[in-house]
N, C-alpha and C positions, 0 to 999 in steps of 0.2 A: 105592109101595115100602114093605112092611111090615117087611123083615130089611135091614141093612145087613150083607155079609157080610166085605166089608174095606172099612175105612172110606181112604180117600183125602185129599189135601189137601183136592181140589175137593169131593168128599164133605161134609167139614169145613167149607169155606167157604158149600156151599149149606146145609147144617144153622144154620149161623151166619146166613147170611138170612134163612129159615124162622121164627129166632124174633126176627129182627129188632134185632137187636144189634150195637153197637158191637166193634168188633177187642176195647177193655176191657173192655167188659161180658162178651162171649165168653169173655175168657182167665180175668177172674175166675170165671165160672158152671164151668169147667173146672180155675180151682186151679193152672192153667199162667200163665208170663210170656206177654207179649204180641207177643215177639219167634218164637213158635212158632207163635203165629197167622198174624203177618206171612209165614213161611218158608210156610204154606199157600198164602196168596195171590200171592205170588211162587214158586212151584214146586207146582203145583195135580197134578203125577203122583206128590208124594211120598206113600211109603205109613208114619204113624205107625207108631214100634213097640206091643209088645205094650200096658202097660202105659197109651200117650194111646189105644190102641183102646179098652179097657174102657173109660174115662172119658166116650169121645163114645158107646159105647152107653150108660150110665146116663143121659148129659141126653137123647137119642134117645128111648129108654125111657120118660122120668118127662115127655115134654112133650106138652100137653094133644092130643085130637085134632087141633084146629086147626092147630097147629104142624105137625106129622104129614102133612097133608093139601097145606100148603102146601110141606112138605120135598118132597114127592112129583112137583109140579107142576112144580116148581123143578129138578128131578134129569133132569125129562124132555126129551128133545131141545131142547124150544123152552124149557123155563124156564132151564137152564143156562146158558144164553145171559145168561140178564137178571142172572145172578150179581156179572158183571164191572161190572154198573153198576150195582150194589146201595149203598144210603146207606152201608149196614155198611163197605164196602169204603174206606178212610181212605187217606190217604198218611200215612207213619211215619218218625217222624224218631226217632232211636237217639245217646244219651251214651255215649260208649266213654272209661274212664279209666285211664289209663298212669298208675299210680302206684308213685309212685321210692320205696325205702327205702334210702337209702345208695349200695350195686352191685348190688341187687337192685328187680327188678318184679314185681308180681302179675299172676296167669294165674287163669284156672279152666279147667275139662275139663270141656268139655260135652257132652252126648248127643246126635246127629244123626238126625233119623228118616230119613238117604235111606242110602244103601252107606255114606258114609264113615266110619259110626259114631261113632267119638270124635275132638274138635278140643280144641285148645288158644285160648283168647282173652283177650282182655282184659275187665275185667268191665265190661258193657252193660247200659242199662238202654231202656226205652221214652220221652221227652221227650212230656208228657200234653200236649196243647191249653191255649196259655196259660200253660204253665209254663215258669221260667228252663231253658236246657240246663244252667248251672254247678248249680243245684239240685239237677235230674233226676242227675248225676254222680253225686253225693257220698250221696244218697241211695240208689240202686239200688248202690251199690257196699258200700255197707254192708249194705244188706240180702243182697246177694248174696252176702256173704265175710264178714262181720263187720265189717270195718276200716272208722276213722274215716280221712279225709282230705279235704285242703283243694285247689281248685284253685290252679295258678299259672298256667298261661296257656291259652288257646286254638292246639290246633295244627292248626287247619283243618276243612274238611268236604270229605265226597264221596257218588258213589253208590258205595257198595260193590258191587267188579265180579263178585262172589259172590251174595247176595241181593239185590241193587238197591235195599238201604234206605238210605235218606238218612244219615249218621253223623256226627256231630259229636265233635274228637277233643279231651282235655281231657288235659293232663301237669297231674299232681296229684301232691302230697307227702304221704307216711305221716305221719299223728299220734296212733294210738294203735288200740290193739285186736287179737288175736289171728286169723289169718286161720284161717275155717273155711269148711264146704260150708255155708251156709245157705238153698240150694234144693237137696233131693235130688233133685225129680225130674227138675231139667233136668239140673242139675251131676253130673260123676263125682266133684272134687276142685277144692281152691285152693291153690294153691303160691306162693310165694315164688321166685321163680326170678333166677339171677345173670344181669345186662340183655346177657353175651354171650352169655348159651348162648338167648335168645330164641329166635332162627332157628332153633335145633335142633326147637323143638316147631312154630313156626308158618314155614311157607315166606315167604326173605326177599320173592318177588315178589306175594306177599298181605297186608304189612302197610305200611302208611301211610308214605311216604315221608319226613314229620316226624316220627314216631315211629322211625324208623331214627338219623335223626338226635340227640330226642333220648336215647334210648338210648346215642348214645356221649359224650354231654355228660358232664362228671369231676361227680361225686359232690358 
């Protein structure tokens, strides 16, 4: 296969084999979160928009023959096969953090490569191998928004019955910092949103049932 002419999830995940790489190592050689990776290999018919096609043709493009040779092999009836139990292929566990400011919680609007286009969520980050989830929190949430904040408790895990990543859910307290987009390519926007009008942006039967809860906890 010399042209990729639309690149695909599965596309993407056997390119990400090919050169042998980590879901990390992938999403950094692509400049994307790792949570875009993940959405590949749990939904291998999504077609990226414009803007992650370009990106998987330049690494496509710039990777030596070898790579090329083996994306090829890989793509083919029989090697597509072996994608699914490729090392690369991780299981992913994801810090989601509900952070309180008073009557308000933080959201970002993020970009969907499938139909639904733009969602609204809570800011996630990836939990690296070995690292704390309260870490993974408070750091992806900053990087993600700007904002600093602290955890207060653990409010549970599950598989999320959307992408089927592991989620670990963290109620945190604002401590300082102005919320902005600090990923444009995933993020639309970060808001401040009042913890009733929640459900207006994300459906109440998709978001975490102790997070319902604490959302109506008093300020």
């Amino acid at each position: 296969m010399d042209v990729v002419e639309i690149w695909s999830g599965q596309h993407a995940c056997t390119l990400q084999a090919a050169l042998r790489m980590t879901n990390e190592a992938f999403a950094e050689r692509l400049g994307i979160a790792q949570r875009t990776v993940a959405t590949w290999h749990t939904n291998p018919a999504v077609v990226p928009r414009a803007e992650m096609q370009q990106l998987l043709d330049e690494v496509y493009e710039t990777a030596s023959p070898a790579v090329r040779r083996r994306f090829a092999l890989l793509a083919s009836s029989e090697g597509t096969a072996a994608v699914a139990g490729s090392p690369a292929v991780q299981p992913l566990r994801v810090a989601v953090a509900v952070v309180i400011r008073a009557d308000q919680t933080l959201l970002v609007c993020r970009r969907e490569d499938d139909a639904s286009g733009l969602t609204w969520q809570f800011p996630a980050g990836v939990i690296k191998p070995g690292a704390r989830a309260e870490t993974a929190t408070v750091r992806e949430t900053l990087d993600e928004t700007g904002v600093h904040c602290a955890v207060v408790r653990n409010l549970g895990n599950r598989l999320h019955p959307v992408t089927g990543v592991q989620c670990e859910y963290f109620l945190c307290e604002f401590l300082a910092g102005e919320a902005k987009n600090s990923d444009v390519l995933e993020n639309v926007d970060v808001l401040w949103v009042a913890k009733t009008a929640v459900t207006r942006l994300i459906p109440a039967d998709r978001i975490f049932p102790p997070i319902l809860a604490a959302l109506e906890e008093a300020p």
